[in-house]
C-alpha positions as CSV (number, residue, x, y, z in Angstrom):
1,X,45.6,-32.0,121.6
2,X,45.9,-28.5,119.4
3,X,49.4,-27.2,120.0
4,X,49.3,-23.4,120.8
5,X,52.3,-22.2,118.3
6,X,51.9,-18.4,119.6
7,X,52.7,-19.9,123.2
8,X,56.9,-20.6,121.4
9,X,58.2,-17.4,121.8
10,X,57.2,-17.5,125.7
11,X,58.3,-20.9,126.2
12,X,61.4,-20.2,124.2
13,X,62.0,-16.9,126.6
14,X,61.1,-19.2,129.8
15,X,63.8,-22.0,128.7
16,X,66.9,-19.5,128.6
17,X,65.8,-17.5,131.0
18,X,64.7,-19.3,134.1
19,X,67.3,-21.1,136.6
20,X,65.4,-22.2,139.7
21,X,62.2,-23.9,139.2
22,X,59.8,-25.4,142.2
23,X,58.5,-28.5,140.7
24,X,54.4,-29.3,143.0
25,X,53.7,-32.7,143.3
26,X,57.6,-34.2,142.8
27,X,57.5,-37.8,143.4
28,X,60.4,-39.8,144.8
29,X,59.3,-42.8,142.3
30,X,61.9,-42.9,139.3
31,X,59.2,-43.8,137.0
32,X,56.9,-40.9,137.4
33,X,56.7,-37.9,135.3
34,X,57.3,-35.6,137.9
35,X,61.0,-37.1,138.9
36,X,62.0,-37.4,134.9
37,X,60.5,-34.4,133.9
38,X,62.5,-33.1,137.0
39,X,65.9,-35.0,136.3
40,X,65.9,-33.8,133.0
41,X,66.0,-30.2,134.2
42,X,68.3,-30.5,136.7
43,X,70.3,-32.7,133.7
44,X,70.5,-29.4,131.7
45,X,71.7,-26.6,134.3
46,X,68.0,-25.6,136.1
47,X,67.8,-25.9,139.7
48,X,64.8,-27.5,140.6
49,X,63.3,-27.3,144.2
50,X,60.5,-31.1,144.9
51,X,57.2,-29.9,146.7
52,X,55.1,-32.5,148.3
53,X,53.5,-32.2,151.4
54,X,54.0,-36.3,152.1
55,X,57.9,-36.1,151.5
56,X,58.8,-32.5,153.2
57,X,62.1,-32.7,154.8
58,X,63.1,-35.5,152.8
59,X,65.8,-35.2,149.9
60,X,64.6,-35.9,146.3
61,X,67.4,-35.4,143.3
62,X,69.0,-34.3,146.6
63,X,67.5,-31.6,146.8
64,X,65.4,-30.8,149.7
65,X,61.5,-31.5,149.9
66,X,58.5,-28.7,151.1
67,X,55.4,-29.1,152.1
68,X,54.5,-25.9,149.8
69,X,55.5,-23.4,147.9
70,X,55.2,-20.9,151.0
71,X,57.6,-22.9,153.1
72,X,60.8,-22.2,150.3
73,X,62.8,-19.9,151.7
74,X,62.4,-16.6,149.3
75,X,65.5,-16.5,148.5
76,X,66.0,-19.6,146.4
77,X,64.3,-17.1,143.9
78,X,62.0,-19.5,142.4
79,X,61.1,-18.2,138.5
80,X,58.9,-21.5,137.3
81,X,56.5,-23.5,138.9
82,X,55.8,-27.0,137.1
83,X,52.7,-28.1,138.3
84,X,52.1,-31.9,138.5
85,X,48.4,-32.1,139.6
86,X,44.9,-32.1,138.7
87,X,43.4,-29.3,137.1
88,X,40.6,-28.9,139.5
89,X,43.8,-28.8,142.0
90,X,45.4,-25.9,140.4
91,X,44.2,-23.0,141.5
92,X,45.2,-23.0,145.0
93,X,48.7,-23.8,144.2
94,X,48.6,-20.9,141.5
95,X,47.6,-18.5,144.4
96,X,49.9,-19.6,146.9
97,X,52.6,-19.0,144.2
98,X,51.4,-15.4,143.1
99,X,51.2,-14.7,147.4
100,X,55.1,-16.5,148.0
101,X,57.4,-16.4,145.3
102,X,58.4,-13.1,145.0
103,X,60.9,-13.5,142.0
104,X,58.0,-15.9,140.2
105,X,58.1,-15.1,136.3
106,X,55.8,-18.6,134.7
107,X,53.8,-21.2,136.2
108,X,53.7,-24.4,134.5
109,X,50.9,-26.5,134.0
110,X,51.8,-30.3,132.7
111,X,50.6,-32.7,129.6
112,X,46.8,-32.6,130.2
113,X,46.1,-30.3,132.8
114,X,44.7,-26.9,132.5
115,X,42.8,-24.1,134.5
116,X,41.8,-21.1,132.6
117,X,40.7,-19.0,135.4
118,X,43.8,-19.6,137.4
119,X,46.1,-19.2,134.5
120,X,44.0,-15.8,133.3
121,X,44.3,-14.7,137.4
122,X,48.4,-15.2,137.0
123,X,48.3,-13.6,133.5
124,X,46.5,-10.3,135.3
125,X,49.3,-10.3,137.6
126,X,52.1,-10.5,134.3
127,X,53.2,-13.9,134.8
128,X,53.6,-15.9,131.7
129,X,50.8,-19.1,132.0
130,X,51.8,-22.5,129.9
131,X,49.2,-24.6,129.6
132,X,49.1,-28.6,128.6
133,X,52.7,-29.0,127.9
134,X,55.5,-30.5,129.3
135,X,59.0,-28.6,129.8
136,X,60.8,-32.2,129.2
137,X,59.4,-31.7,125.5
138,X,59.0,-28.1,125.2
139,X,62.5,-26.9,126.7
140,X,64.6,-29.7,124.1
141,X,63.8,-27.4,121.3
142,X,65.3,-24.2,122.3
143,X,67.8,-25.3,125.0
């Protein structure tokens, strides 16, 4: 993997700035990505709202599950979404974010995932795109 240096100062930005983040394809399993990449925010002061259609209503990190991002209510004033899911999966989710989350500043895309026309579609719309990285990781460094 090349590590993007000139993406530091936004992910730098996005780890003192951001509070609430929705976090697509949260898993109730302890030993997935999703829920320790999740616990570790939630660890260090973010709020962090689980989307998966297969566990809506449920609590995870007790917090409660959606379906999707459209279902959270807009005024838990998402800033981040953390996307755990394919890349060919992204670019829905990326739209529905752009269309539902009014207060939306980055979307996040996880270790080995990426979608440049999704992420260049957010850009055009002045939201900050992270690509192939992993907040757990990233956010340690400037938190």
């Amino acid at each position: 993997m090349e590590v993007a240096f000139e993406d530091d100062e936004d992910i730098a930005r996005i780890a003192r700035t951001v509070k609430v983040i929705a976090v697509v394809g949260m898993s109730p399993k302890e030993w997935r990505p999703s829920w320790g990449v999740a616990r570790y925010l939630q660890a260090n002061g973010f709020r962090i709202i689980p989307v998966n259609p297969g566990h809506a209503g449920e609590k995870i990190l007790g917090e409660t599950v959606y379906a999707s991002l459209s279902d959270i209510p807009r005024s838990a004033g998402v800033q981040m979404v953390d996307i755990f899911r394919r890349s060919e999966a992204v670019g829905p989710v990326v739209e529905e974010a752009l269309q539902h989350l009014p207060d939306l500043q980055s979307i996040w895309l996880q270790l080995g995932v990426r979608n440049d026309a999704a992420a260049a579609r957010a850009r055009a719309k002045g939201i900050t795109v992270i690509q192939d990285r992993c907040p757990k990781i990233e956010f340690a460094r400037f938190l």
